[in-house]
C-alpha positions as CSV (number, residue, x, y, z in Angstrom):
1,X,-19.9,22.3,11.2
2,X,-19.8,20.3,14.6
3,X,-16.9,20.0,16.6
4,X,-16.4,16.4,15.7
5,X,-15.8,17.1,12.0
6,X,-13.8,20.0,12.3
7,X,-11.3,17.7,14.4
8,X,-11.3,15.1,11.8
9,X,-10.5,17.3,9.1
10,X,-7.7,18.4,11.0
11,X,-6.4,14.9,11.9
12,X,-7.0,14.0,7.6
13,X,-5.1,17.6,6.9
14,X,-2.2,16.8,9.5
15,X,-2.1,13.1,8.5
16,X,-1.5,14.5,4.4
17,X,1.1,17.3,5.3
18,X,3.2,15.1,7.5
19,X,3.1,12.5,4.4
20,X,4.6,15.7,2.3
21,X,6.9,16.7,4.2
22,X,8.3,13.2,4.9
23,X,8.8,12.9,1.4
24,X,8.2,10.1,-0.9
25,X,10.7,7.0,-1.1
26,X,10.9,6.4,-4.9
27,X,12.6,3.2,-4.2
28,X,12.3,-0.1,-6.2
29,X,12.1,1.9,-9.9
30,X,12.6,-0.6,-12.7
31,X,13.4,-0.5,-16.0
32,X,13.1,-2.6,-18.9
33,X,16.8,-2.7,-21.3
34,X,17.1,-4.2,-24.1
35,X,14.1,-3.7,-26.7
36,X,15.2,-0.5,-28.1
37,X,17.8,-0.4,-30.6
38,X,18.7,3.7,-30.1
39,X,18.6,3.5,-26.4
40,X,21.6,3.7,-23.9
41,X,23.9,1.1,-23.1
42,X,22.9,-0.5,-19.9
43,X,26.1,0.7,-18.6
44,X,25.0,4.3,-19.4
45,X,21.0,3.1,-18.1
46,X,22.8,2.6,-14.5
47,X,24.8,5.0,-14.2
48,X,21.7,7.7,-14.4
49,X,21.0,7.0,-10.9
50,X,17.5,6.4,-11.5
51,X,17.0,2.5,-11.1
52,X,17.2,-0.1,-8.9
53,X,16.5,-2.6,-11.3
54,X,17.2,-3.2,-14.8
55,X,15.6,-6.3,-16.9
56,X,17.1,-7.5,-19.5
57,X,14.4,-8.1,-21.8
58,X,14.1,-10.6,-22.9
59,X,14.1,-14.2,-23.1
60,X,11.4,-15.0,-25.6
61,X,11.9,-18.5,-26.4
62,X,11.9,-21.2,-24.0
63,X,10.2,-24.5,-23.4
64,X,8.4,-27.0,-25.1
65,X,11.9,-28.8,-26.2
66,X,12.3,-25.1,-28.0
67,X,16.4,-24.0,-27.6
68,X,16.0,-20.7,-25.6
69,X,16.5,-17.9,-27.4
70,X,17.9,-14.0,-26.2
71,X,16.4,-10.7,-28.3
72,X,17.9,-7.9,-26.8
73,X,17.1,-5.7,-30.1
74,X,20.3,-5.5,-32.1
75,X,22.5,-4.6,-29.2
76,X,24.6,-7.3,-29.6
77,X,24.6,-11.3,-31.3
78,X,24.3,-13.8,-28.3
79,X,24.0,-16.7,-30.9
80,X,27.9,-15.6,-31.4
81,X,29.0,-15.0,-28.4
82,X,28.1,-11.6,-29.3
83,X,26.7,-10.5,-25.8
84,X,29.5,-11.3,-24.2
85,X,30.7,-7.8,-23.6
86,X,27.4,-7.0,-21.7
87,X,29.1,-8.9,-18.9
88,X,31.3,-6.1,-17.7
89,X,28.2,-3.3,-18.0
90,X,26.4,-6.0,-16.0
91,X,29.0,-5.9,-13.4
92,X,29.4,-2.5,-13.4
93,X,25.7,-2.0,-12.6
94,X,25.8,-4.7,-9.9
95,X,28.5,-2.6,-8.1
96,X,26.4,0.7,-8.6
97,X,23.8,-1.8,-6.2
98,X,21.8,-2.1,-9.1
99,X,20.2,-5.7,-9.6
100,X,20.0,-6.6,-12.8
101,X,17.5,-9.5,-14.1
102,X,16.7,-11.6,-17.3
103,X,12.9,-11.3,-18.1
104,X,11.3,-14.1,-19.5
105,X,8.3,-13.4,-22.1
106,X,7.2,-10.5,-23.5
107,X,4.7,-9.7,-25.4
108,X,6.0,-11.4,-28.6
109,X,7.3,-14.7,-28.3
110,X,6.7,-18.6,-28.1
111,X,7.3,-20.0,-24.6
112,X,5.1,-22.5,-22.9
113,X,6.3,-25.4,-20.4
114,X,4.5,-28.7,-21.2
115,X,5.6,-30.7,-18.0
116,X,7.0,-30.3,-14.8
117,X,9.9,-32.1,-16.8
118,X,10.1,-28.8,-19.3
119,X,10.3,-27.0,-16.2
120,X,12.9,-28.3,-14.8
121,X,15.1,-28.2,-18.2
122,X,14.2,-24.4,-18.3
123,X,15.2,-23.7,-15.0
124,X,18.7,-25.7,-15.0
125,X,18.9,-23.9,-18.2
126,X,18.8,-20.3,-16.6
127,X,20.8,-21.1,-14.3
128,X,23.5,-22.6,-15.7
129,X,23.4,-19.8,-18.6
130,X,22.7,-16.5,-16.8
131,X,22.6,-17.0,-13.0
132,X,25.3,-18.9,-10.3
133,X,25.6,-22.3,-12.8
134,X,28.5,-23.4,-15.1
135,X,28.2,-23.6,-18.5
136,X,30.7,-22.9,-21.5
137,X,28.0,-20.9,-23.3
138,X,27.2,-18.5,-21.2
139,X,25.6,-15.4,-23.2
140,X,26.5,-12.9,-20.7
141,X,29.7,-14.2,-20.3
142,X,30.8,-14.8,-16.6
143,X,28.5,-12.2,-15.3
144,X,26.3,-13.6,-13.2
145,X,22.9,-12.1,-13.0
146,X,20.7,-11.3,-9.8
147,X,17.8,-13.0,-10.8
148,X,14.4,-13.3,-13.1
149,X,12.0,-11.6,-13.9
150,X,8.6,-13.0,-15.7
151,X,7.0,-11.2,-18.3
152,X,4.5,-14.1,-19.1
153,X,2.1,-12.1,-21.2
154,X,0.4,-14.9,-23.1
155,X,-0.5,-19.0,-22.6
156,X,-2.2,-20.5,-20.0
């Protein structure tokens, strides 16, 4: 082996140990909350430790003069005001310095935006309804989320 290779495999070998030992920043992790009937509460999710951001998923329905429409999975009724009491496990996240975010999509659901009009709607909608807007039926209640996520699985 010549000189020259022996000096670059110890320059590759050096280059891989000082990664390991530096360690790895796992930084970022998200999760996705709300499809799973039997999981934790998303108080419970954040207070593992192990994220940095939590979706709520998701928001299904929207667009196309459709009224948006929450499935979080049975964990609560937002057509009742129902999901109000996520607010304060939202909140409690948020002061953990967890963001938490309302994923549109999915995999199932019936959202498309037929204008630049429908946008618009949609995103007045959001925020009004989840993020720094007003609006008396909030779903969340006055927990104001830290932004979206988009699950945009399907359309065009």
């Amino acid at each position: 082996m010549s000189i020259k290779s022996a000096i670059s495999l110890t320059l590759i070998g050096s280059v891989l140990l000082m990664m390991l030992l530096s360690g790895i920043d796992a930084s970022g992790i998200a999760i996705y909350w709300g499809q799973n009937g039997n999981e934790d509460t998303l108080a419970e999710t954040c207070a593992t430790g192990n994220y940095d951001f939590v979706n709520i998923a998701f928001l299904p329905i929207f667009g196309n003069g459709q009224t948006p429409m929450i499935n979080v999975a049975g964990h609560c009724d937002p057509y009742t005001n129902g999901c109000t009491g996520l607010s304060s496990d939202i909140k409690s996240c948020q002061a953990k310095g967890i963001k938490v975010m309302l994923s549109l999509g999915g995999g199932a659901g019936s959202y498309y935006l037929t204008s630049s009009k429908d946008a618009r709607q949609v995103a007045t909608y959001l925020w009004n309804n989840f993020l720094g807007g007003q609006s008396a039926s909030r779903p969340f209640g006055d927990a104001a989320l830290d932004g979206i996520d988009f699950d945009i699985e399907g359309g065009t």
